[in-house]
C-alpha positions in Angstrom: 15.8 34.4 -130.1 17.8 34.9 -126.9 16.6 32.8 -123.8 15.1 34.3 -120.7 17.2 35.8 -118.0 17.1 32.9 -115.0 15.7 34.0 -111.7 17.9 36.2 -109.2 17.8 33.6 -107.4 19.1 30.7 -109.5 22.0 33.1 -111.2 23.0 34.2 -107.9 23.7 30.3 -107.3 26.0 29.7 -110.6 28.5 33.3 -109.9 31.9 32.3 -110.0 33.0 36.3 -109.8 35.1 35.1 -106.7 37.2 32.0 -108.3 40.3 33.2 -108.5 39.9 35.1 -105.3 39.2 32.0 -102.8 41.8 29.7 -104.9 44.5 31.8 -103.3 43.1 31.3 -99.5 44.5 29.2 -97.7 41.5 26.9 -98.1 41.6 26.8 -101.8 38.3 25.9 -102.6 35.8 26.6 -104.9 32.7 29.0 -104.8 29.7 27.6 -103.4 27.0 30.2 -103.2 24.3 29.7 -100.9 21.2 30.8 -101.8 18.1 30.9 -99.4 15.5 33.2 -100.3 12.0 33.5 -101.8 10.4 37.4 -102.5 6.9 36.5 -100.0 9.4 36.1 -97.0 8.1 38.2 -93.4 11.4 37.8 -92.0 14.8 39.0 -93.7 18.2 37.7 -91.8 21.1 39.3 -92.8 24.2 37.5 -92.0 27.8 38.0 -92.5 28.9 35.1 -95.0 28.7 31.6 -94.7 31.1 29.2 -92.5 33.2 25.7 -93.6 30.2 24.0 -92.1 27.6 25.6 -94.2 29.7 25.4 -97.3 29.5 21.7 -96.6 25.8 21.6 -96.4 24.9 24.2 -98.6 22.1 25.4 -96.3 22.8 28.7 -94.0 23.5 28.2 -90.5 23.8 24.5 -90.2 26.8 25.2 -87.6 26.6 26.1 -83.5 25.9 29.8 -84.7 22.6 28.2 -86.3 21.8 27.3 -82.7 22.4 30.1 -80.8 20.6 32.3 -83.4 17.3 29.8 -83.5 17.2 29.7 -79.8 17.9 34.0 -79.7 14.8 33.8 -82.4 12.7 31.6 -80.1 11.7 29.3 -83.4 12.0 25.5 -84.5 14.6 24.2 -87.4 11.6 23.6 -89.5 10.5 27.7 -88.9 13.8 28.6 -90.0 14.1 26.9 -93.0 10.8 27.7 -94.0 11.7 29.8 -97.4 8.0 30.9 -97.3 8.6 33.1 -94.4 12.2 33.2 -93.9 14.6 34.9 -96.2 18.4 34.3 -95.2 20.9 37.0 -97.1 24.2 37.3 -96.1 26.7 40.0 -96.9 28.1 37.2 -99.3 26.5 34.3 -100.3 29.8 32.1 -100.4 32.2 30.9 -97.5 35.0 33.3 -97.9 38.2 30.8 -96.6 40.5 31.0 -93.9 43.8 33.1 -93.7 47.1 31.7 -93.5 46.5 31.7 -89.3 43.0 29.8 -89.5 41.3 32.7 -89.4 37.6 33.5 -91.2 38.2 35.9 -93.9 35.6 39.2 -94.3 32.9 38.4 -96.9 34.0 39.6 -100.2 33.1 43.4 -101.0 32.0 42.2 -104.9 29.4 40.4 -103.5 27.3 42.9 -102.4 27.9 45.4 -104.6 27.3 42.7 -107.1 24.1 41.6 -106.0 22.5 43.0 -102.4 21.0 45.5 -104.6 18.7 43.6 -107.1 18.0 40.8 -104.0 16.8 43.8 -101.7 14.3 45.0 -104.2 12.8 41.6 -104.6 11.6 41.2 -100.4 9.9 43.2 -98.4 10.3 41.8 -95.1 8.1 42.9 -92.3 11.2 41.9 -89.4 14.6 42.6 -90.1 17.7 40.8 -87.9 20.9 42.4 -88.3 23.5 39.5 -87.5 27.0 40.6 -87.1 29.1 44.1 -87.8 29.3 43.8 -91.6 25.2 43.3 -92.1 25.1 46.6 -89.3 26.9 48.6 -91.2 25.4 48.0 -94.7 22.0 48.6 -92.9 22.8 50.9 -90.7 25.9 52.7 -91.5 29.1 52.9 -89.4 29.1 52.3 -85.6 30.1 49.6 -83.3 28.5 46.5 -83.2 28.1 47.2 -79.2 26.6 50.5 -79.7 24.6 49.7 -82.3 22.9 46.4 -80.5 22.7 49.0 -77.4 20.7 51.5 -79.3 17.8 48.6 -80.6 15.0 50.5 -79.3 16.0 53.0 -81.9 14.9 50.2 -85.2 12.6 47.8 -83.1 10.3 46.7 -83.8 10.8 46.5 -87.4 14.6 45.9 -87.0 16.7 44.2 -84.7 20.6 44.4 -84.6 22.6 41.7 -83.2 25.8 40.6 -82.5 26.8 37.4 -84.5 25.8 34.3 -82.6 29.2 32.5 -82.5 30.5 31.1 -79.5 33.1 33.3 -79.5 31.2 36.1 -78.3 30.1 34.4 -74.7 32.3 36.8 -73.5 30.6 39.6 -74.9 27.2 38.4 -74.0 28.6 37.9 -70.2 29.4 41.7 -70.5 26.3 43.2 -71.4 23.5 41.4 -70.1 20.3 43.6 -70.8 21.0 41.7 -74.3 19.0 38.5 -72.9 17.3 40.4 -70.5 15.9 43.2 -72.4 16.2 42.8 -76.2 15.6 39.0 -76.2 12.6 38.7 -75.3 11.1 41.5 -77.7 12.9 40.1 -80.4 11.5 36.5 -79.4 7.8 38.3 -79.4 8.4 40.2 -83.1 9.5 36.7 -84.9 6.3 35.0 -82.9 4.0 37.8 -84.3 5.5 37.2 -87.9 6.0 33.1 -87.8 3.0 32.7 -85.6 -1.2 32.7 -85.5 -0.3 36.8 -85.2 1.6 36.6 -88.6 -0.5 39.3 -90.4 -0.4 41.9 -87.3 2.0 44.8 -87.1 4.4 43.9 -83.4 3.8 45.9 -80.8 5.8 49.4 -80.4 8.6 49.1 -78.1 8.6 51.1 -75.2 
């Protein structure tokens, strides 16, 4: 008799489909997915693919990224981390490596087409955060991350795309302000109405 298939979840945690593929970076290290989802979630982030730091810890933005993106979300560490209503998927699940210039690699293509698919059909999010250009696009299709984040009114309040919370785009934020001004607080007021007292009530249209 053959033994039950694991949960997504759990076989999602033991792929090795990228072995060979991060022993040739330039960080030579070994997959380390990290998984961080449960199916009853209200709030889906999609990220791009986890850092050095989080390949460390083994739990999604534990870097300065994390930071930024908590205080964009308006929410506590323990809110985040709470599996029950936050589901964290990135475009892949393990750190990717550096280049031969330091540089963060893009998240492996196998990933997703490996496993966004069956993971999607297990949540059913009621808020949606875009994080970054690759998650965009999946989502989305093909447009710049800048036009994309511009145009927010057009998936609010169910979806909100952002640009990815490193500290490398300061600049960017300098540059287009209406991001804190205007989509900031309605994405603050969305995760409050899922996270909250209000977790059962549809958010507000946006104007």
């Amino acid at each position: 008799m053959s033994s039950p298939t694991p949960p997504l979840a759990a076989q999602i945690g033991t792929c090795r489909l990228c072995r060979d593929r991060f022993a040739l970076t330039a960080t030579r290290h070994a997959p380390r997915p990290v998984v961080w989802f449960r199916p009853d979630a209200r709030v889906l982030i999609v990220g791009q693919a986890p850092g050095a730091r989080v390949h460390a810890s083994g739990r999604p933005f534990t870097d300065r990224s994390g930071d930024r993106l908590r205080d964009w979300m308006g929410v506590t560490e323990a809110q985040f981390y709470d599996l029950s209503r936050v589901a964290i998927v990135p475009m892949a699940f393990c750190f990717p490596g550096y280049d031969a210039k330091g540089a963060d690699l893009p998240p492996p293509a196998i990933c997703a087409a490996t496993w966004r698919a069956p993971v999607m059909a297990q949540l059913q999010p009621r808020l949606t955060l875009l994080v970054g250009g690759h998650a965009m696009r999946w989502h989305l299709g093909a447009r710049s991350v800048t036009d994309t984040v511009r145009d927010w009114r057009a998936h609010a309040p169910a979806v909100f795309p952002l640009p990815h919370p490193s500290w490398r785009n300061t600049g960017w934020l300098r540059a287009n302000p209406w991001f804190e001004t205007d989509l900031l607080p309605r994405l603050r007021a969305a995760v409050a109405c899922q996270l909250g007292d209000g977790a059962l009530s549809a958010p507000a249209p946006v104007a």
